[in-house]
N, CA, C and O atoms as a Maestro MAE file, in Angstrom:
{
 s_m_m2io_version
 :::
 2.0.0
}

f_m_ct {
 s_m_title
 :::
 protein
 m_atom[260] {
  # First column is atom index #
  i_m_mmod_type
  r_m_x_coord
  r_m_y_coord
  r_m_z_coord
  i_m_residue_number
  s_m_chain_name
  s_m_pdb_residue_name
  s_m_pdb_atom_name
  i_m_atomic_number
  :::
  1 25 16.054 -2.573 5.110 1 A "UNK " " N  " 7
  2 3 16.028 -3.697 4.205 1 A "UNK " " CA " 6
  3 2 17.446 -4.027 3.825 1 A "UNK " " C  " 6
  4 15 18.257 -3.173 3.465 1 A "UNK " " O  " 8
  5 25 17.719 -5.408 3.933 2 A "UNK " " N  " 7
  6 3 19.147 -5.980 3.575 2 A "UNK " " CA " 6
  7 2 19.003 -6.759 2.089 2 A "UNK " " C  " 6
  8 15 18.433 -7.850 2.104 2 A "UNK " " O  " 8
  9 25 19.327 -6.420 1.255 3 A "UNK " " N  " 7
  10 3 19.308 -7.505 0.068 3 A "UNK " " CA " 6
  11 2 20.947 -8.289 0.000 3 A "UNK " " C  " 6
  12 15 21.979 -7.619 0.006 3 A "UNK " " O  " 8
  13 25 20.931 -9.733 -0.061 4 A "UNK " " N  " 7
  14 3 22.435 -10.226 0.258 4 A "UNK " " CA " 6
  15 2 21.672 -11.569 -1.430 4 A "UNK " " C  " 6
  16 15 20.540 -11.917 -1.766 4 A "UNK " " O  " 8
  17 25 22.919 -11.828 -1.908 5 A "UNK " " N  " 7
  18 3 22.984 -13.169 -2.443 5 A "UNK " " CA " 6
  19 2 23.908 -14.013 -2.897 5 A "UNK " " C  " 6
  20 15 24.578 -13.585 -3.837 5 A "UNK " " O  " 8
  21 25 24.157 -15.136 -2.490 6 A "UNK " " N  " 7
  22 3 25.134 -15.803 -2.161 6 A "UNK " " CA " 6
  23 2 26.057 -16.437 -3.601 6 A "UNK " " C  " 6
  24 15 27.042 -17.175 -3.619 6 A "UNK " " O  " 8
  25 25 25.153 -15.705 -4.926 7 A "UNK " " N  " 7
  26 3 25.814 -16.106 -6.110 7 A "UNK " " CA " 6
  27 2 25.538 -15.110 -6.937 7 A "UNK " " C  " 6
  28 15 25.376 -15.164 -8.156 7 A "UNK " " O  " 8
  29 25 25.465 -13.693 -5.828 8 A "UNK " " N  " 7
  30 3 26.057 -12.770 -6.562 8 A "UNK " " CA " 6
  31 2 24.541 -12.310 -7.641 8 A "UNK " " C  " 6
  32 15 24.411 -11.094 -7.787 8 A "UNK " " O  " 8
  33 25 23.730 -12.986 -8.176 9 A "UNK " " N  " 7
  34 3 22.614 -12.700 -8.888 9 A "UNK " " CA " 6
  35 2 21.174 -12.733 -8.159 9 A "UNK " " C  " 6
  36 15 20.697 -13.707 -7.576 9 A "UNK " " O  " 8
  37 25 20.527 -11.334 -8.331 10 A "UNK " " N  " 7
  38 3 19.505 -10.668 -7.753 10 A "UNK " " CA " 6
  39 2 18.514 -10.764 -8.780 10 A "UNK " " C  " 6
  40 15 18.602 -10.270 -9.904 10 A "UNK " " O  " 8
  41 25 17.179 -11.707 -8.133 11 A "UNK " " N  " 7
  42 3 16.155 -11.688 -9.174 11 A "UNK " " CA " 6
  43 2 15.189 -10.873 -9.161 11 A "UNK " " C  " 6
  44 15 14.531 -10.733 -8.130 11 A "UNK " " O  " 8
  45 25 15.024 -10.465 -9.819 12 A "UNK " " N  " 7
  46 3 13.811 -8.766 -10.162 12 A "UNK " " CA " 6
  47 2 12.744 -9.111 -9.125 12 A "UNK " " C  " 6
  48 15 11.767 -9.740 -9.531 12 A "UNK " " O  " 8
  49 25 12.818 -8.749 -7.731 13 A "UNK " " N  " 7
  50 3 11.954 -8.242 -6.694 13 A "UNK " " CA " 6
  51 2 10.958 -7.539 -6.801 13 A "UNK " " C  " 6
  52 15 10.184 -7.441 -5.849 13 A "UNK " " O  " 8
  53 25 10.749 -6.915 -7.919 14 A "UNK " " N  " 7
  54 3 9.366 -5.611 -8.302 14 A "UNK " " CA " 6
  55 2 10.261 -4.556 -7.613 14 A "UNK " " C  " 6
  56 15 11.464 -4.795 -7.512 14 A "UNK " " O  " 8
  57 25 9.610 -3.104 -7.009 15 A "UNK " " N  " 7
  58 3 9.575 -2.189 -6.375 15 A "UNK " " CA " 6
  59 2 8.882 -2.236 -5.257 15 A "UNK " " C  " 6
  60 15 7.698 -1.907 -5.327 15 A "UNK " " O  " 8
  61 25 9.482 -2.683 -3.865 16 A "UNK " " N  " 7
  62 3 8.772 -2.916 -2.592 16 A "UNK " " CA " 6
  63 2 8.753 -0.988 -2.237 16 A "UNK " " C  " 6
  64 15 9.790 -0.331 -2.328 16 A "UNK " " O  " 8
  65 25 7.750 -0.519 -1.949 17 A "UNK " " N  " 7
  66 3 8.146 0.210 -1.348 17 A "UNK " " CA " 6
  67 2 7.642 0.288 -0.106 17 A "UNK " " C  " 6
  68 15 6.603 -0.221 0.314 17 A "UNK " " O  " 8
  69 25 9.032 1.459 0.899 18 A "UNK " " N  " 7
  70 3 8.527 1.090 1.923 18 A "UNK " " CA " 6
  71 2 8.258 2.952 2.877 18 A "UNK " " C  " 6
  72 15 8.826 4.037 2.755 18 A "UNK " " O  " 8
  73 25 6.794 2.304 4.003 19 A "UNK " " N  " 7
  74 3 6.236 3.886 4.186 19 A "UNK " " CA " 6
  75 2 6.612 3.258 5.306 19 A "UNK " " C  " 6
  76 15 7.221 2.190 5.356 19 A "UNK " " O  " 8
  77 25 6.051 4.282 6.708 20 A "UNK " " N  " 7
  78 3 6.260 4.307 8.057 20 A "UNK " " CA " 6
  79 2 7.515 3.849 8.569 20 A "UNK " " C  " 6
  80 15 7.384 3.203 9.608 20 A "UNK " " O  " 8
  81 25 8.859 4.000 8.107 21 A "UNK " " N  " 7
  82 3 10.125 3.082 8.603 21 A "UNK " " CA " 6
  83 2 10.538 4.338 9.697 21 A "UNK " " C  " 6
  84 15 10.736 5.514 9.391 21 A "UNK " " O  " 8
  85 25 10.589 3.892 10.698 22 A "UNK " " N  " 7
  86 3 11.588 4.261 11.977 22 A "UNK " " CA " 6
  87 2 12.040 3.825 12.504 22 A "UNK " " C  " 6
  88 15 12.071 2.611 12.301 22 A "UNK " " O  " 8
  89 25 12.694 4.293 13.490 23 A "UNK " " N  " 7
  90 3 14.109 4.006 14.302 23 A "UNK " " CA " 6
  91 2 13.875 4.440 15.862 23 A "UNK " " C  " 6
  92 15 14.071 5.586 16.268 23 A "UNK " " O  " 8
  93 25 13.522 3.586 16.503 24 A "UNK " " N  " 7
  94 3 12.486 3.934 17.577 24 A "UNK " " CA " 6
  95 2 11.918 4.915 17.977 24 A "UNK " " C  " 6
  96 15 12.143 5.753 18.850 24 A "UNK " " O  " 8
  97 25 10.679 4.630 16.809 25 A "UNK " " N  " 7
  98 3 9.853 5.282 16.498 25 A "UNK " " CA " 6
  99 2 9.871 6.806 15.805 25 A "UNK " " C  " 6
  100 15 8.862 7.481 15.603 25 A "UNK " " O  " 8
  101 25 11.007 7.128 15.542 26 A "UNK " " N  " 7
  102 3 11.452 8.582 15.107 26 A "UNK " " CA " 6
  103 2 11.457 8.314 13.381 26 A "UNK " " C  " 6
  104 15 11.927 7.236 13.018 26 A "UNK " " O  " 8
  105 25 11.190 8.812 12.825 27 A "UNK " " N  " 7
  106 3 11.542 9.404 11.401 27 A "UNK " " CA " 6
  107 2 13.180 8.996 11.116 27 A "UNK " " C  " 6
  108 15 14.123 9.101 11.901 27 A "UNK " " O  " 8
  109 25 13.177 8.521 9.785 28 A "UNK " " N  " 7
  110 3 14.711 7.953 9.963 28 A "UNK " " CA " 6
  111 2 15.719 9.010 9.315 28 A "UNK " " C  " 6
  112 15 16.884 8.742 9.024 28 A "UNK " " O  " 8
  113 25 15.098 10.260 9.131 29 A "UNK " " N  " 7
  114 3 15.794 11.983 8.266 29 A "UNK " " CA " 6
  115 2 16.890 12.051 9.036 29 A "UNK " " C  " 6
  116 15 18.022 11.922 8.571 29 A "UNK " " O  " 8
  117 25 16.603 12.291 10.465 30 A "UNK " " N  " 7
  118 3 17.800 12.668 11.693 30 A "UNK " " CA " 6
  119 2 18.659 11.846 11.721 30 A "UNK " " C  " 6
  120 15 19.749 12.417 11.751 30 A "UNK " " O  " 8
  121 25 18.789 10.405 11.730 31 A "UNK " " N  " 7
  122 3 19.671 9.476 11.146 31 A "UNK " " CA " 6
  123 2 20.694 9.531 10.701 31 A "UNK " " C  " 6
  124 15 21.771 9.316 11.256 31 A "UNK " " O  " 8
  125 25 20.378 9.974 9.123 32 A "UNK " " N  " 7
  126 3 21.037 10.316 8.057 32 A "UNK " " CA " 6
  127 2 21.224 8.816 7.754 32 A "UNK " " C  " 6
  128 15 22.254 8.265 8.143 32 A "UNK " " O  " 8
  129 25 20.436 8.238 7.189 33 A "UNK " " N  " 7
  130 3 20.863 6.784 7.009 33 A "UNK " " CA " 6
  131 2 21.459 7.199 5.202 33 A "UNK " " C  " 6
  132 15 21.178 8.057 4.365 33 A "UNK " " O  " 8
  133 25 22.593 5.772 5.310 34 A "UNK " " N  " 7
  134 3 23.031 5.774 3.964 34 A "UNK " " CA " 6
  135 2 22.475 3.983 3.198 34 A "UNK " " C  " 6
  136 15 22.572 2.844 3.653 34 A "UNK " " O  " 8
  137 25 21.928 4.513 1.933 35 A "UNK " " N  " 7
  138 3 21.901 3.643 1.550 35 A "UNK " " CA " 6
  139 2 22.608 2.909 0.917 35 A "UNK " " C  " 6
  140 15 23.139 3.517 -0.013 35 A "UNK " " O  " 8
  141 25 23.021 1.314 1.001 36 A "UNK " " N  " 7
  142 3 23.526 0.407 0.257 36 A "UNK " " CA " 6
  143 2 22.834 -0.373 -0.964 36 A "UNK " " C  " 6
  144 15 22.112 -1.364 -1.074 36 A "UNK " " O  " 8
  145 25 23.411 0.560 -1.816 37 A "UNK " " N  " 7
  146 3 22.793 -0.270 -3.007 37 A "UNK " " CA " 6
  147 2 23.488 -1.631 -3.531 37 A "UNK " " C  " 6
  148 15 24.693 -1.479 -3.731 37 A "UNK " " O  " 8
  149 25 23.052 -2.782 -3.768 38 A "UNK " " N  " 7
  150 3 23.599 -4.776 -4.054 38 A "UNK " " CA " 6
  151 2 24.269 -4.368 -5.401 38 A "UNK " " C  " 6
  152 15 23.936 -3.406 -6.093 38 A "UNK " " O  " 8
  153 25 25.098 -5.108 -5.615 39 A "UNK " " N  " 7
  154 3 25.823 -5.310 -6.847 39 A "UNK " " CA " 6
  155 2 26.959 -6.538 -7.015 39 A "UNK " " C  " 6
  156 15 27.577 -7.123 -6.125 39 A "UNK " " O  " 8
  157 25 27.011 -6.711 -8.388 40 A "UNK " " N  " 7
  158 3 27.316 -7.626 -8.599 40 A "UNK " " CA " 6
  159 2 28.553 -7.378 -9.588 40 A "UNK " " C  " 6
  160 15 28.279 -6.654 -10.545 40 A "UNK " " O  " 8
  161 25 29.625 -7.768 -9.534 41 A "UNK " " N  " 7
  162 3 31.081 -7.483 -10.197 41 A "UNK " " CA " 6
  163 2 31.218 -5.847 -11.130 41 A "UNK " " C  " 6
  164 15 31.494 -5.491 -12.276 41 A "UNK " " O  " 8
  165 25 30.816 -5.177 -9.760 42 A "UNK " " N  " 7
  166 3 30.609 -3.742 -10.284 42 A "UNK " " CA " 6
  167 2 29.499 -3.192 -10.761 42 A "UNK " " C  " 6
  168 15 29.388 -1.974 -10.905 42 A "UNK " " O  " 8
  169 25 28.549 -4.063 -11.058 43 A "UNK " " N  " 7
  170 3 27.094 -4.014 -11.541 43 A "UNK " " CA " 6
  171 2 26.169 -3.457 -10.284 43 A "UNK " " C  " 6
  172 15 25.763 -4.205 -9.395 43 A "UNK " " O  " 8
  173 25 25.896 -2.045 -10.340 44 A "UNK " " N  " 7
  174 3 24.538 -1.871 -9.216 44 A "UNK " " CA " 6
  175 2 23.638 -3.223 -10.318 44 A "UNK " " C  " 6
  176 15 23.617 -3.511 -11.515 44 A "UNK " " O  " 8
  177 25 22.925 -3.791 -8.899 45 A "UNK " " N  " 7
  178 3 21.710 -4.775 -9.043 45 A "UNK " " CA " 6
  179 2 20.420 -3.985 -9.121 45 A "UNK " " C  " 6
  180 15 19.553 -4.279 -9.943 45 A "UNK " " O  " 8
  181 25 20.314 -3.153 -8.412 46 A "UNK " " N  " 7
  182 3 19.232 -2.271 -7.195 46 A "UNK " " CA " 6
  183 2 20.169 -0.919 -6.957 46 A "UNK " " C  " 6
  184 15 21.369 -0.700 -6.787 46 A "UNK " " O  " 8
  185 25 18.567 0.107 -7.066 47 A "UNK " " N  " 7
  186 3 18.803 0.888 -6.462 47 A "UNK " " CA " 6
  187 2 17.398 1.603 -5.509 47 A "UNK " " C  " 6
  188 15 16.186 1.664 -5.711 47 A "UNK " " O  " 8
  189 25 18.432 2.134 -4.266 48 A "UNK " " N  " 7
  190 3 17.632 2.592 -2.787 48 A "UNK " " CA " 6
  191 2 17.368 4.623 -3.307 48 A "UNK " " C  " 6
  192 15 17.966 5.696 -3.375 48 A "UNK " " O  " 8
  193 25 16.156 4.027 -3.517 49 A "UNK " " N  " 7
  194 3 15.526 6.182 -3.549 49 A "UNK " " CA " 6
  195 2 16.090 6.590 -2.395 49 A "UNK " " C  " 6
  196 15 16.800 5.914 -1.651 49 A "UNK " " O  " 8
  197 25 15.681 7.969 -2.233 50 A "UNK " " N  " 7
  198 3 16.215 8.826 -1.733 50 A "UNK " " CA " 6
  199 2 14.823 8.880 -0.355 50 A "UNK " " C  " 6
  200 15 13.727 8.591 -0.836 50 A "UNK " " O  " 8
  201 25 14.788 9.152 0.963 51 A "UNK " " N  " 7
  202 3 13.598 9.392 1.795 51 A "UNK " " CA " 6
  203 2 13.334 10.279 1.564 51 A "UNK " " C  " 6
  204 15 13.985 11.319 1.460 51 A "UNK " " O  " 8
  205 25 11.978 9.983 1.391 52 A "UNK " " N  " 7
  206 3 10.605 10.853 1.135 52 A "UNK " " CA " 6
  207 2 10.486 12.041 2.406 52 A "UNK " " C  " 6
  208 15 10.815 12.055 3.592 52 A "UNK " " O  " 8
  209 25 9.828 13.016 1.467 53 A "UNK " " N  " 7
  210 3 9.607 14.390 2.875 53 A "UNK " " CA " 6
  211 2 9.504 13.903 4.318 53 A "UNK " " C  " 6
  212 15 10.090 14.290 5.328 53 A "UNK " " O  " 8
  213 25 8.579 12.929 4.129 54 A "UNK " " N  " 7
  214 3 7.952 12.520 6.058 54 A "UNK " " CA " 6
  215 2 9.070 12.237 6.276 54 A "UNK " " C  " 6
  216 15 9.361 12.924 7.254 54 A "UNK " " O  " 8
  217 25 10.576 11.210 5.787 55 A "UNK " " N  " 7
  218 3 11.896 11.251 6.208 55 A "UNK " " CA " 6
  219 2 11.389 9.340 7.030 55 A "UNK " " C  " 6
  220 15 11.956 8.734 7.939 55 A "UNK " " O  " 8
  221 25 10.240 8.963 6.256 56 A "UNK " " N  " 7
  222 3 10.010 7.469 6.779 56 A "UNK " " CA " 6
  223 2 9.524 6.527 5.301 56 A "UNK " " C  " 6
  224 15 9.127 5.365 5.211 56 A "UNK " " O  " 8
  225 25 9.718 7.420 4.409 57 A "UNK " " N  " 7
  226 3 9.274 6.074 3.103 57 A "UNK " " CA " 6
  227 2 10.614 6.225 2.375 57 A "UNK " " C  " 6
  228 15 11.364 7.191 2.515 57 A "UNK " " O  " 8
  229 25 10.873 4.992 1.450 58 A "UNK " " N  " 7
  230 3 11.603 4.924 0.623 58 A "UNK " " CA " 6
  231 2 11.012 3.745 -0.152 58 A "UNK " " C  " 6
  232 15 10.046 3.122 0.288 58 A "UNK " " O  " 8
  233 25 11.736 3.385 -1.565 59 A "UNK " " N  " 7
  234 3 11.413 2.307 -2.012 59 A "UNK " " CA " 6
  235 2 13.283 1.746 -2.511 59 A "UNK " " C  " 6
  236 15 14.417 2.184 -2.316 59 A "UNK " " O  " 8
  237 25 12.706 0.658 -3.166 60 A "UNK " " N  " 7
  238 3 14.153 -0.125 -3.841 60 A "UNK " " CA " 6
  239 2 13.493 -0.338 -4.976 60 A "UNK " " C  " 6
  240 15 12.321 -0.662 -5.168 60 A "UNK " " O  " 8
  241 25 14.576 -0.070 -5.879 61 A "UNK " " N  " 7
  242 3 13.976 -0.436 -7.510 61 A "UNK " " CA " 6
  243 2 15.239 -1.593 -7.935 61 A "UNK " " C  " 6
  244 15 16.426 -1.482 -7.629 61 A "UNK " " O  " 8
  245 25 14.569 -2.786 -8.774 62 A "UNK " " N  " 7
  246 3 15.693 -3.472 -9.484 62 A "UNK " " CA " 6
  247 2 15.904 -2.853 -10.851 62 A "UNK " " C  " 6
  248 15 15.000 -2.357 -11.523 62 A "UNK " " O  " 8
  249 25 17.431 -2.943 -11.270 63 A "UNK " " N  " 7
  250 3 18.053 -2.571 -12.331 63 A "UNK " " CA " 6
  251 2 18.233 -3.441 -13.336 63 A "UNK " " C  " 6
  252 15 18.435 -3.115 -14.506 63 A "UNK " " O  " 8
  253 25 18.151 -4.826 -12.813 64 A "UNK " " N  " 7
  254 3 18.323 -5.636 -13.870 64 A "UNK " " CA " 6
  255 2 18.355 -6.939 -13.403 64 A "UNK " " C  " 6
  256 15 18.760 -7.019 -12.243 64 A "UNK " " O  " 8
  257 25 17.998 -8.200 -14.042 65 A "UNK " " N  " 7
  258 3 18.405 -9.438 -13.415 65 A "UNK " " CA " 6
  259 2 20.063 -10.226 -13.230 65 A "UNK " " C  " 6
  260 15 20.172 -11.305 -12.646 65 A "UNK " " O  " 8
  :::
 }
 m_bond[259] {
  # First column is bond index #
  i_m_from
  i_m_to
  i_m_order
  :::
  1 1 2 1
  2 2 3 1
  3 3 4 2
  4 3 5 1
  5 5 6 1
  6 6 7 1
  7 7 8 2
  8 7 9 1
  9 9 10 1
  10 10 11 1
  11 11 12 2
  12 11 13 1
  13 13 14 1
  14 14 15 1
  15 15 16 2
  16 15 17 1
  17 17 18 1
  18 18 19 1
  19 19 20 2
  20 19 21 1
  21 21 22 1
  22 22 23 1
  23 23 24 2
  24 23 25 1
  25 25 26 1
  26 26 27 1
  27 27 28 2
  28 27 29 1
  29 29 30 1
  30 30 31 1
  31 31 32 2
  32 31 33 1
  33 33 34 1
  34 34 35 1
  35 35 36 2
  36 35 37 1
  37 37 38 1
  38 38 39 1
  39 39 40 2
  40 39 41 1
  41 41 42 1
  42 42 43 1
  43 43 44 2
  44 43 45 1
  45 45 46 1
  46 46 47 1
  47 47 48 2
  48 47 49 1
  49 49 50 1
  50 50 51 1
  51 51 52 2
  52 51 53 1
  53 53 54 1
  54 54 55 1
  55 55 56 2
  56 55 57 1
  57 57 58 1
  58 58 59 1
  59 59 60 2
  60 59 61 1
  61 61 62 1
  62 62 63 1
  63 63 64 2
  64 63 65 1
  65 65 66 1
  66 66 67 1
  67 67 68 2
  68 67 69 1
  69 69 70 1
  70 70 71 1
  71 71 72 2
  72 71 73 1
  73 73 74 1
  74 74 75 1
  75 75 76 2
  76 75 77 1
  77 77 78 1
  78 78 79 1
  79 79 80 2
  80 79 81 1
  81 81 82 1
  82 82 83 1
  83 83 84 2
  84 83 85 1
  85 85 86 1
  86 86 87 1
  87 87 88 2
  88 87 89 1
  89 89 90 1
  90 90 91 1
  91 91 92 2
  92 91 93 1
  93 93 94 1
  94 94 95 1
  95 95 96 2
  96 95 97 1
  97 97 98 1
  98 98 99 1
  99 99 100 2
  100 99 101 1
  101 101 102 1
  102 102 103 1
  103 103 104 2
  104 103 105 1
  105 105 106 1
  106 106 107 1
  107 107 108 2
  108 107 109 1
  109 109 110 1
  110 110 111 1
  111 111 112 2
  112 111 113 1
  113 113 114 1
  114 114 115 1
  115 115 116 2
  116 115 117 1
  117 117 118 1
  118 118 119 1
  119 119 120 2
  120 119 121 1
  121 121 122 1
  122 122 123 1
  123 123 124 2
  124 123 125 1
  125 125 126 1
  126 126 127 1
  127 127 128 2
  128 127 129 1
  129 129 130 1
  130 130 131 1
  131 131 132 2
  132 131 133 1
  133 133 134 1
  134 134 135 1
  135 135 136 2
  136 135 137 1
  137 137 138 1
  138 138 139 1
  139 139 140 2
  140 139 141 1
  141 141 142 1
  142 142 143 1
  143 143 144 2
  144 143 145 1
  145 145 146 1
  146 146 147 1
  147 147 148 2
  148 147 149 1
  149 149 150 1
  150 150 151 1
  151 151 152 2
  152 151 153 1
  153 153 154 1
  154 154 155 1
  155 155 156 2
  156 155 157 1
  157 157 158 1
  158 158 159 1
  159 159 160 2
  160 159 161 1
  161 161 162 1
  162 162 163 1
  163 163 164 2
  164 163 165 1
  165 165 166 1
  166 166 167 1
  167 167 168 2
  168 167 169 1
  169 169 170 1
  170 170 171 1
  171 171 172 2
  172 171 173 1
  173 173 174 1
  174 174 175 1
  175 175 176 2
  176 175 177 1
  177 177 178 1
  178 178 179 1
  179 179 180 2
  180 179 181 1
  181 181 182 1
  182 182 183 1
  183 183 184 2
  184 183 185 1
  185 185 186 1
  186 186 187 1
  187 187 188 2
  188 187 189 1
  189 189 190 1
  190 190 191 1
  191 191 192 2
  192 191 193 1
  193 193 194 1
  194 194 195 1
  195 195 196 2
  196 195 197 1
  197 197 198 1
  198 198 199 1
  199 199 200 2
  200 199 201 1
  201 201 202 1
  202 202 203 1
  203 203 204 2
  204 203 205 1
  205 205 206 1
  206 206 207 1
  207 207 208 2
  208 207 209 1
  209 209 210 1
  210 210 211 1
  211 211 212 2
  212 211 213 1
  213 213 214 1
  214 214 215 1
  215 215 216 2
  216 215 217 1
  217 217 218 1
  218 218 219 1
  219 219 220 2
  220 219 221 1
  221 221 222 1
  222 222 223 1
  223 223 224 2
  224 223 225 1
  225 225 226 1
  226 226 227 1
  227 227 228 2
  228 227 229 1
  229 229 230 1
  230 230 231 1
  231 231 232 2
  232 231 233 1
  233 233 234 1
  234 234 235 1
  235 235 236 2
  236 235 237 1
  237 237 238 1
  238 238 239 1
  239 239 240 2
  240 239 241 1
  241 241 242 1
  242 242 243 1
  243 243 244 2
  244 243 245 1
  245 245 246 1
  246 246 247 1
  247 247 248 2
  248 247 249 1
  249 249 250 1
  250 250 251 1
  251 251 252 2
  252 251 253 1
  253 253 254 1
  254 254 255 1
  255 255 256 2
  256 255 257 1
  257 257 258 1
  258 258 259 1
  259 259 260 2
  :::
 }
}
């Protein structure tokens, strides 16, 4: 998931979360993916949990509008 906005302000998305994510077809643990959390003049917007045991769910939480 990419969150981008072009004026800098992120409107409260809920908590998508997300299960089954791979990387052809593998578990994304081995990876080691890093997450990018959005922000705005130093402001985290959002923040990316940490992957879940299976190493294929995560969610994004908003921090603020």
């Amino acid at each position: 998931m990419r969150i981008e906005s072009p004026t800098g302000s992120y409107p409260n998305f809920g908590t998508p979360n997300f299960t089954s994510a791979t990387i052809n077809g593998q578990s994304l643990g081995p990876f080691k993916p890093t997450a990018l959390d959005p922000s705005s003049n130093g402001t985290y917007e959002a923040r990316t949990s940490a992957l879940g045991s299976s190493g294929t769910s995560f969610t994004e939480a908003p921090l603020h509008e």
